[in-house]
C-alpha positions in Angstrom: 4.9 4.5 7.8 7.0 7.3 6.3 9.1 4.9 4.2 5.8 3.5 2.9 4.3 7.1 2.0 7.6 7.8 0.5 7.9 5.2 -2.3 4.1 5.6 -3.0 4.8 8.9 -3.4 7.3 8.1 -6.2 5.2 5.1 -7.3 1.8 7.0 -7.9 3.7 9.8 -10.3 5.3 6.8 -12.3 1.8 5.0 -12.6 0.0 8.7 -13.7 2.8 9.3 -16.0 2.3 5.9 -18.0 -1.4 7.1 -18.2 -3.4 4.8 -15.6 -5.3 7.4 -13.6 -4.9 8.7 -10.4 -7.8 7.1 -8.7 -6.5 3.5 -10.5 -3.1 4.0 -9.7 -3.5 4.7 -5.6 -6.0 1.4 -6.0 -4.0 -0.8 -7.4 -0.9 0.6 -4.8 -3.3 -0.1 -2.2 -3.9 -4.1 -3.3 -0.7 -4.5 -3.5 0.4 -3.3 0.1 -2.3 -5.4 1.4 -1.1 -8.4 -0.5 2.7 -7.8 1.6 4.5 -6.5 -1.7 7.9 -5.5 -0.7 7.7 -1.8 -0.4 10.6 -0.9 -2.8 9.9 1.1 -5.3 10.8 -1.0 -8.5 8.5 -4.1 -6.9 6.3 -2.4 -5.8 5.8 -0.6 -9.3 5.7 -3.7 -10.8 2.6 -5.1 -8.9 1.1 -2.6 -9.3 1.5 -2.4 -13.0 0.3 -6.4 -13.2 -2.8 -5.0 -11.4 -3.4 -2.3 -13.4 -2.5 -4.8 -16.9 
């Protein structure tokens, strides 16, 4: 569980930085761990940016 708090911790900045808000960003991280996205910070980035798109 720490690893996954970890790279959502660097994913969410990344999404609120590109300008999706907070509350969209931690949704669309959320789907994505559901859906078994690896939980590496570039693929899990980009699902969530295809989510958010």
């Amino acid at each position: 569980m720490q690893a996954e708090d970890k790279t959502c911790s660097k994913v969410l900045p990344a999404l609120t930085n590109l300008g999706f808000r907070s509350k969209q960003a931690k949704q669309a991280i959320a789907r994505v761990r559901n859906e078994g996205v690896d939980l590496d910070v570039e693929p899990l980035l980009r699902a969530a940016l295809a989510v958010l798109a």
